[in-house]
C-alpha positions as CSV (number, residue, x, y, z in Angstrom):
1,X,-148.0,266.9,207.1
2,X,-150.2,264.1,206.9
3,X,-149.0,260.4,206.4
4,X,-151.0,260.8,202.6
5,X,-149.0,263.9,202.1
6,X,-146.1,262.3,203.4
7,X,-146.7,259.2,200.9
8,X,-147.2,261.6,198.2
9,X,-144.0,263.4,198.1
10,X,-142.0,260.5,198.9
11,X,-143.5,258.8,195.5
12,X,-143.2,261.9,193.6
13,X,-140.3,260.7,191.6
14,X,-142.9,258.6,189.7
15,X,-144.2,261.6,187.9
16,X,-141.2,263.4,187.3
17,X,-139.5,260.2,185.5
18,X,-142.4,260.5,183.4
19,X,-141.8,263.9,182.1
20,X,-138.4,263.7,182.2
21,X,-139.0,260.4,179.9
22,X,-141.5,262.3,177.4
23,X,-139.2,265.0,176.9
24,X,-136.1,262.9,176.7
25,X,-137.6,261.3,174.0
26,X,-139.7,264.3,172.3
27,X,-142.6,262.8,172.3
28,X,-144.2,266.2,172.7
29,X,-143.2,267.5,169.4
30,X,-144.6,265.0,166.5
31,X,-147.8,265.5,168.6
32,X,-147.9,269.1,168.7
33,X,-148.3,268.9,165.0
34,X,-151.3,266.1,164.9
35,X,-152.7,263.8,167.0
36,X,-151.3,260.2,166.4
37,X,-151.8,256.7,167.4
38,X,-149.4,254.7,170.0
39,X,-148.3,252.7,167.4
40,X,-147.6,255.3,164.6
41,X,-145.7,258.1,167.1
42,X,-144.1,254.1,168.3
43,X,-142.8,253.6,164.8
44,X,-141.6,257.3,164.5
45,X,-139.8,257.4,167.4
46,X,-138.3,253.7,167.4
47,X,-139.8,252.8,170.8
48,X,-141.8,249.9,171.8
49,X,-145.3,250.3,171.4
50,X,-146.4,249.3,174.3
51,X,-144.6,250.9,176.6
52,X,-144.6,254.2,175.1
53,X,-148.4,253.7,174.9
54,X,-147.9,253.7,179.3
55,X,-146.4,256.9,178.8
56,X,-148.8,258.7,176.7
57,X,-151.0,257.6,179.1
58,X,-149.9,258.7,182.2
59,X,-148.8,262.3,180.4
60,X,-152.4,262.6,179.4
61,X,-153.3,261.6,183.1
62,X,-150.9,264.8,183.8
63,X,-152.7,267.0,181.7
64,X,-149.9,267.2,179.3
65,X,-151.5,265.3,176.6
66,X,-154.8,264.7,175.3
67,X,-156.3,261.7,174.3
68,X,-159.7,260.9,172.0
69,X,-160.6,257.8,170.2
70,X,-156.7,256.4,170.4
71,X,-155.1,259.2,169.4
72,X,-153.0,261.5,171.1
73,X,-152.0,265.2,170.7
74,X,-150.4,267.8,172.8
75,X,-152.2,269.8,175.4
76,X,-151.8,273.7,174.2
77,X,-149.8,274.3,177.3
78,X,-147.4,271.3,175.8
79,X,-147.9,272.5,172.8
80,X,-145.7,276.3,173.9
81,X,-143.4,274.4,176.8
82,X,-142.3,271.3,175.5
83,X,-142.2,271.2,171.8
84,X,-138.8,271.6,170.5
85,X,-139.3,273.6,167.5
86,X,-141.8,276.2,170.1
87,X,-140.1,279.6,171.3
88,X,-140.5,279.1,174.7
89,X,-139.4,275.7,175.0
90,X,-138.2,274.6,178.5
91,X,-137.3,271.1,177.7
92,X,-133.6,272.0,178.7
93,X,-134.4,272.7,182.5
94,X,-136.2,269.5,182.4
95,X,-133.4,267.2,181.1
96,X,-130.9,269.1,183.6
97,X,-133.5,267.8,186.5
98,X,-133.6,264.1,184.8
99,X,-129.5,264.3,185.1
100,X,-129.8,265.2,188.5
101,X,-131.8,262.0,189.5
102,X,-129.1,259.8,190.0
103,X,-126.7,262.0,192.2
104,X,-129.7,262.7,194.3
105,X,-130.8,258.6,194.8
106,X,-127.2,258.8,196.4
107,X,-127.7,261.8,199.2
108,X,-127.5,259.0,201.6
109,X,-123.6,258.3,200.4
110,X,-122.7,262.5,200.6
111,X,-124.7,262.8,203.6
112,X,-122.2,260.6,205.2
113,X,-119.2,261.7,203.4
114,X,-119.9,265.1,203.0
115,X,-118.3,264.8,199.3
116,X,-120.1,264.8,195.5
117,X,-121.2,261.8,194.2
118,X,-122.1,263.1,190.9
119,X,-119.3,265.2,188.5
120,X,-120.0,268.8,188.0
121,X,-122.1,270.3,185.1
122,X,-118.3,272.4,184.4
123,X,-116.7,268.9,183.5
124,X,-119.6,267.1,182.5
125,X,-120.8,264.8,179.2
126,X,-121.2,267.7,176.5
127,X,-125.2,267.2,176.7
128,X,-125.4,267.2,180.3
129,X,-123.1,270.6,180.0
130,X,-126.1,272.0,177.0
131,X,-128.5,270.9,179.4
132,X,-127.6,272.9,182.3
133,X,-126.6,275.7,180.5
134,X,-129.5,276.1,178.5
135,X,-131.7,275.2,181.5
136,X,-130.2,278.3,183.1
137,X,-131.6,279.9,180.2
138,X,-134.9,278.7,180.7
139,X,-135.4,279.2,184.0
140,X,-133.6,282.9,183.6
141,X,-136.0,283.8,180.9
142,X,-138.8,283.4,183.6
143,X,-137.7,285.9,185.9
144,X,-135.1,288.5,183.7
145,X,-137.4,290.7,181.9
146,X,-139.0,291.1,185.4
147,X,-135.7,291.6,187.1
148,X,-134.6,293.8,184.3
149,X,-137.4,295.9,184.5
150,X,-137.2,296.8,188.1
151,X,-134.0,297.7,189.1
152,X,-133.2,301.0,187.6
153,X,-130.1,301.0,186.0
154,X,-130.3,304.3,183.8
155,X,-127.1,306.0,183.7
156,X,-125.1,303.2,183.9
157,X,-123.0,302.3,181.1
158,X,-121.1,298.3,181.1
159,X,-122.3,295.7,183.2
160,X,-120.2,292.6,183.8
161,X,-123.0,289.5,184.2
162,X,-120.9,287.7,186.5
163,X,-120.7,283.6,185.5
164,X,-123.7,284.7,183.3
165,X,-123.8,281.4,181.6
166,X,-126.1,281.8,178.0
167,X,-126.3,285.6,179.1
168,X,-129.6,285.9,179.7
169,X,-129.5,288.5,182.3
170,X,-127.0,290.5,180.4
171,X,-129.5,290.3,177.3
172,X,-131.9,291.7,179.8
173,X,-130.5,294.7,181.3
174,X,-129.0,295.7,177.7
175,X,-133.0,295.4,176.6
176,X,-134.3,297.7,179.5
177,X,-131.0,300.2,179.3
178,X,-130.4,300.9,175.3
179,X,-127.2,302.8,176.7
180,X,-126.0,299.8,178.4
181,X,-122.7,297.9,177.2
182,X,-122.3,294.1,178.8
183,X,-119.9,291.2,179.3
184,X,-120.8,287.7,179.6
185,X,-117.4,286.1,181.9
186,X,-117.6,282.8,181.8
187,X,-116.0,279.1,181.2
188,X,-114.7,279.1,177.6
189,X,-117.1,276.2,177.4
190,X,-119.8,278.4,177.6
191,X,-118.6,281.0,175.0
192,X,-120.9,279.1,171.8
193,X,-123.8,278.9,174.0
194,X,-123.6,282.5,174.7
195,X,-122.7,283.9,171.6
196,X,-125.5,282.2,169.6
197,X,-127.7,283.0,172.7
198,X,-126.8,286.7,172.4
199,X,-126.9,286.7,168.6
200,X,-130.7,285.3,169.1
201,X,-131.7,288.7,170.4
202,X,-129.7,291.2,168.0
203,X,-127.4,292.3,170.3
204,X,-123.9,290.9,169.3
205,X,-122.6,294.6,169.1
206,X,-123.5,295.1,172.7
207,X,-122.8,292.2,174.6
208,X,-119.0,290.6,174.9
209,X,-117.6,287.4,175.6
210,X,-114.4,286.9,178.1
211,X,-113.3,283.5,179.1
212,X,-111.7,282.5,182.0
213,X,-112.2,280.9,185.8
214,X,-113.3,283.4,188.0
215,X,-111.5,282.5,190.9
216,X,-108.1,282.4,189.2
217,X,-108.6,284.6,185.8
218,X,-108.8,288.2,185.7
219,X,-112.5,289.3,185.5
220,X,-111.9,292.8,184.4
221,X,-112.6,296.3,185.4
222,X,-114.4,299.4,184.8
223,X,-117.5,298.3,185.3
224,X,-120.0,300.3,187.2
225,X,-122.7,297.1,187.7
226,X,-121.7,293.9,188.3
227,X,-124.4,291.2,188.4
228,X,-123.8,287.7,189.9
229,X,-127.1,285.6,189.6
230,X,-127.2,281.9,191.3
231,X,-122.9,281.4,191.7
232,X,-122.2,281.5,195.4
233,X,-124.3,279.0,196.3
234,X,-121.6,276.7,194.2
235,X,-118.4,277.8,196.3
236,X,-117.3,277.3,199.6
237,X,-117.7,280.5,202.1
238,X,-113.5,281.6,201.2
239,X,-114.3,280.9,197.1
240,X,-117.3,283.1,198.1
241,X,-115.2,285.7,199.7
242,X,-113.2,285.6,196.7
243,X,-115.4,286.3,193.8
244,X,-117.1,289.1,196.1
245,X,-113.7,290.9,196.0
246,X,-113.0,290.6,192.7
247,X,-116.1,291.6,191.6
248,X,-115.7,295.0,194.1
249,X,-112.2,295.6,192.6
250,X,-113.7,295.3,188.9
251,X,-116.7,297.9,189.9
252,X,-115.7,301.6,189.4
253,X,-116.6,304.0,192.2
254,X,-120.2,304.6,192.6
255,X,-120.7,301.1,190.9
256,X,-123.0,298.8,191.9
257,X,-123.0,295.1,192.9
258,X,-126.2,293.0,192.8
259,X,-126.5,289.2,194.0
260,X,-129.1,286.9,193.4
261,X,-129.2,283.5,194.6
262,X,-131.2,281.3,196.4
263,X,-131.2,282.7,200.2
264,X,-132.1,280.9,203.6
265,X,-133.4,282.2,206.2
266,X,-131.3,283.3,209.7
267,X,-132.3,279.9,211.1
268,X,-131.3,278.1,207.6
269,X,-134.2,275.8,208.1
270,X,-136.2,278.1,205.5
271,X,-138.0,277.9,202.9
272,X,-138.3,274.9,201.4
273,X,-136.6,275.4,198.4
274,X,-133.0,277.0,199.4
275,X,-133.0,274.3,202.0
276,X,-133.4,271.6,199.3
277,X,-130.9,273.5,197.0
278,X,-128.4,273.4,199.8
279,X,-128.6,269.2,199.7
280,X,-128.1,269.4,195.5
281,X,-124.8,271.6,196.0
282,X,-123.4,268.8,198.9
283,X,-124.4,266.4,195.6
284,X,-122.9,267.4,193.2
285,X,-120.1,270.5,194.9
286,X,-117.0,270.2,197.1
287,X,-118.1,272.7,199.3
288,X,-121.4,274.5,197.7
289,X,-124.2,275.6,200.1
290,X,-127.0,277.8,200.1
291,X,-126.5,281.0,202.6
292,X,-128.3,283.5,204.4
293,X,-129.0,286.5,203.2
294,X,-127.1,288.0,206.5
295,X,-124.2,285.7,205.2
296,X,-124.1,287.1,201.6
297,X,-124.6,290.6,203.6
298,X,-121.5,289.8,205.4
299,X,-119.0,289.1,202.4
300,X,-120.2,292.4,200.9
301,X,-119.6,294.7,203.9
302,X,-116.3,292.7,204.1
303,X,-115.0,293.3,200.4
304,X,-115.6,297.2,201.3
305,X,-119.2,298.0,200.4
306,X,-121.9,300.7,201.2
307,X,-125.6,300.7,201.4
308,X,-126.0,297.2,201.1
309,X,-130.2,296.0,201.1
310,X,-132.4,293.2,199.9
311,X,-133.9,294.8,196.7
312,X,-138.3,294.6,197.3
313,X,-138.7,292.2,194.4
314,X,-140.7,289.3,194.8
315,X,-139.1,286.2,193.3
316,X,-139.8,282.2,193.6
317,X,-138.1,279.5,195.4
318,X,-136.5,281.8,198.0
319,X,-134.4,283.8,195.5
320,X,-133.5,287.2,196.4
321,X,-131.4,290.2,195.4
322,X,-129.0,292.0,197.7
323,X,-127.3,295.2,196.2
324,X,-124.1,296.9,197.7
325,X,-122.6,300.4,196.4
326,X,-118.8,301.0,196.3
């Protein structure tokens, strides 16, 4: 790294704020229908005029806009990702980063306390709770048809998705498996989020809802899959051990356990991404942390399990599946 590059990331903030602004106050919408002046998409959205005109401008300056003769519209990549009303809207992984600004302009302060200095998304404002938990939806819907189209689970018959948040994974494997029976265990918070989720893709019959906190409740049992996607890496290494146990006493024999998560490396210096999502669990966790995939290993083998292998799948940001058999 250069000092430009250097410079660069350091000041990167500057765009995000700006997308996280645009969004925040849809202005992608109202221009996905027509282009429109400063002053008249100003007037819609009750802003000032000149400082929304700023923001136009610097979203057109990041391709996400488009600007002729005054007038603004939506880029056709905009247009799909950012407009509310558009299928594939990710707007709710984007206001789940903006909420996570201000913990992270404190690392400094859990750096030396080695404490949170934001509240979790659990307990949080309701719209900071939709935010994440439709964000997870987002960001599952990028890689679950791919997920749930490569590991072969014909044969099996109910899958417990594992703190499965909207159930997007769940929706998923049900999709690839039509013989497939699923349930969503999650915060009772989550249950409207996942049932209207679930209800979105026809498969109410299918996939169940059961309430409760996995390191206390009951999670269930019968099951010959459990899935946990992107949960350990919000516990402490003895929650960890925890869930791993319980999820191995719910499985059946024969049953399979699949983890996904964001996994370092042996030296836990890489990549990039797992190491930086190890500083936003020490944010906004008591004792979250990224691991290593020979530390995810380990509570598997410990909790009893067989055969247990990082599944060939390429994903992004240093996720990875590891799959044990009971």
């Amino acid at each position: 790294m250069n000092v430009s590059e250097l410079l660069k990331v350091s000041g990167g903030f500057w765009s995000s704020c700006a997308i996280h602004a645009g969004v925040k106050l849809d202005v992608f919408t109202p221009l996905a229908q027509q282009p429109m002046t400063a002053d008249s998409l100003a007037e819609q959205l009750q802003t000032d005029s000149r400082g929304l005109a700023m923001l136009l401008n610097a979203l057109t300056a990041l391709e996400l806009l488009e600007k002729n003769e005054g007038r603004y519209l939506a880029s056709d990549f905009s247009t799909r990702y950012l407009a509310q009303n558009a299928p594939d809207y990710i707007g709710h992984i984007i206001m789940h980063h903006h909420y996570l600004v201000e913990g992270w302009n404190k690392l400094d302060q859990a750096v030396v306390s080695g404490k949170p200095v934001r509240t979790r998304s659990t307990h949080a404002d309701p719209k900071v709770r939709e935010s994440f938990l439709m964000g997870m939806f987002n960001l599952a819907m990028q890689l679950a048809p791919t997920v749930a189209r490569t590991i072969d689970l014909s044969g099996r018959k109910r899958l417990l998705d594992l703190a499965g948040g909207p159930g997007t994974y769940a929706i998923h494997f049900c999709q690839e498996n039509p013989g497939l029976l699923a349930v969503i265990f999650d915060y009772p918070t989550t249950r409207p989020f996942a049932e209207q989720t679930v209800a979105r893709f026809g498969l109410s019959e299918r996939i169940a809802f059961a309430a409760g906190d996995i390191t206390t409740d009951s999670i269930g049992s019968g099951f010959d899959v459990v899935w946990i996607s992107h949960l350990l890496h919000s516990e402490g290494p003895e929650s960890c051990q925890i869930i791993v146990d319980k999820a191995v006493q719910a499985l059946e024999a024969g049953g399979l356990l699949l983890i996904q998560d964001f996994l370092l490396d042996d030296n836990r210096a890489e990549p990039l991404h797992s190491t930086l999502f190890s500083l936003n669990m020490l944010i906004g966790t008591p004792d979250g942390q990224a691991y290593a995939e020979a530390e995810v290993a380990a509570m598997m083998r410990q909790a009893g399990l067989h055969e247990i292998h990082r599944l060939d799948i390429k994903l992004p940001n240093g996720a990875g599946i590891i799959a044990g058999t009971k």
